[in-house]
C-alpha positions as CSV (number, residue, x, y, z in Angstrom):
1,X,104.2,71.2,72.0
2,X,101.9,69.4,74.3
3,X,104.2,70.0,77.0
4,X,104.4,73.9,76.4
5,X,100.5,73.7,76.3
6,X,100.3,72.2,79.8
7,X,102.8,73.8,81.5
8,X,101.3,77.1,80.2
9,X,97.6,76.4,81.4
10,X,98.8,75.6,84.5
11,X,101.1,78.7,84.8
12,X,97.6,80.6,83.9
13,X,95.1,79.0,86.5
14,X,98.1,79.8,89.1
15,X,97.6,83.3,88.1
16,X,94.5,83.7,88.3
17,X,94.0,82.2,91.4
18,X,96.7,84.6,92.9
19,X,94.6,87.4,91.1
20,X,91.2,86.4,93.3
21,X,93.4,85.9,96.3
22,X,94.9,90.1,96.5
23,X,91.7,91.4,96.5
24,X,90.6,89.4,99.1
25,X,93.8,90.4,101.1
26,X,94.0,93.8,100.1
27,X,90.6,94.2,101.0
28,X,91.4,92.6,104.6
29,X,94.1,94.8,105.7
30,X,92.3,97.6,104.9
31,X,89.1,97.1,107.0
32,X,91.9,95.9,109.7
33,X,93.4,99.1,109.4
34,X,90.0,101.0,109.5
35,X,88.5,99.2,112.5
36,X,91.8,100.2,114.0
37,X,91.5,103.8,113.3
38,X,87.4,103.9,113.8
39,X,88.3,102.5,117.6
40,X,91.3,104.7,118.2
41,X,89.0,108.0,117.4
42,X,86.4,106.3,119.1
43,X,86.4,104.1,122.1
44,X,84.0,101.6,121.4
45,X,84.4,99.2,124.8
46,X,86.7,99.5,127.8
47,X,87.6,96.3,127.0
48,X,89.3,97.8,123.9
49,X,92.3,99.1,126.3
50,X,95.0,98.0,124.8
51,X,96.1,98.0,121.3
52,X,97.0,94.0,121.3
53,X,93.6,93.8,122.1
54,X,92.1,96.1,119.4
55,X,94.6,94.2,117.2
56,X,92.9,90.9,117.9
57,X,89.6,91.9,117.6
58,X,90.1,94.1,114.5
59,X,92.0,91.2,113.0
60,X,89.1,88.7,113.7
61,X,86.3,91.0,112.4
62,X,88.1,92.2,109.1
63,X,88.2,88.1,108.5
64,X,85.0,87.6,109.2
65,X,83.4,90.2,107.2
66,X,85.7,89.6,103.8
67,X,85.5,86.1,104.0
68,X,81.5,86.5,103.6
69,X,82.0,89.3,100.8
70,X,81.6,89.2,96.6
71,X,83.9,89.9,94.0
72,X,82.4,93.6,93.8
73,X,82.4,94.2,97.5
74,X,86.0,92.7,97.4
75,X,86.6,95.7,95.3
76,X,84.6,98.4,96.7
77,X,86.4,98.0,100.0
78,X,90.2,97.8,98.4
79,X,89.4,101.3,96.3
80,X,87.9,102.9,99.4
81,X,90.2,101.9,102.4
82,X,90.0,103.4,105.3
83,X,87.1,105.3,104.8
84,X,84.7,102.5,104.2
85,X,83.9,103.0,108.1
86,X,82.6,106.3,107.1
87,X,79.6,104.7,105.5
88,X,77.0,103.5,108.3
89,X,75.9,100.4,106.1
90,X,79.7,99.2,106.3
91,X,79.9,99.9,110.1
92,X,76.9,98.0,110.9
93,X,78.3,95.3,109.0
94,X,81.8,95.2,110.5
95,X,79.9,95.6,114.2
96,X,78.1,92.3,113.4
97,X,80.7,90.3,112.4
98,X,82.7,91.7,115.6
99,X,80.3,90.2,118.3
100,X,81.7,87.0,117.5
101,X,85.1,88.2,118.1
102,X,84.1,89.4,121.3
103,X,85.7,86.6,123.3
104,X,88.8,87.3,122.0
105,X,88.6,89.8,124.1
106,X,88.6,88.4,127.3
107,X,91.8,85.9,126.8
């Protein structure tokens, strides 16, 4: 009976740890996938000339910016998708976490 116990709170805390981490990813891909779009419809820098390079920065900034965000951001982000870029507050925000993933630009 013990055993059953245990074995079920641990199967639990596995889940909800998976639960907190696909937001979190979710919510990654789809400011990737919206810095990606936002550049392609707007050429931000020439050094953006290439799409491993947009890939690389994009990548770096969408980690950036969700690794600093809340539960409810998390979520705002995920329902939204793409058009989270539409909003100025969120472009500001994903512009300032992308000057630090400026030098992955010039590799």
């Amino acid at each position: 009976m013990v055993k059953r116990l245990l074995i079920l709170l641990a199967a639990s805390s596995l889940l909800a740890g998976c639960a907190t981490l696909a937001p979190r990813q979710l919510a990654q891909d789809r400011l990737n996938d919206a810095c990606r779009s936002k550049i392609a419809s707007t050429p931000l820098l020439p050094l953006l000339s290439s799409q491993s390079k947009i890939n690389g920065y994009c990548s770096c900034a969408s980690d950036k910016l969700v690794s600093g965000l809340s539960n409810s951001e998390l979520l705002e982000v995920s329902a939204k998708g793409k058009d989270i870029l539409a909003e100025p507050a969120w472009q500001g925000r994903l512009l300032n976490v992308g000057l630090q993933c400026l030098n992955t630009l010039v590799r």
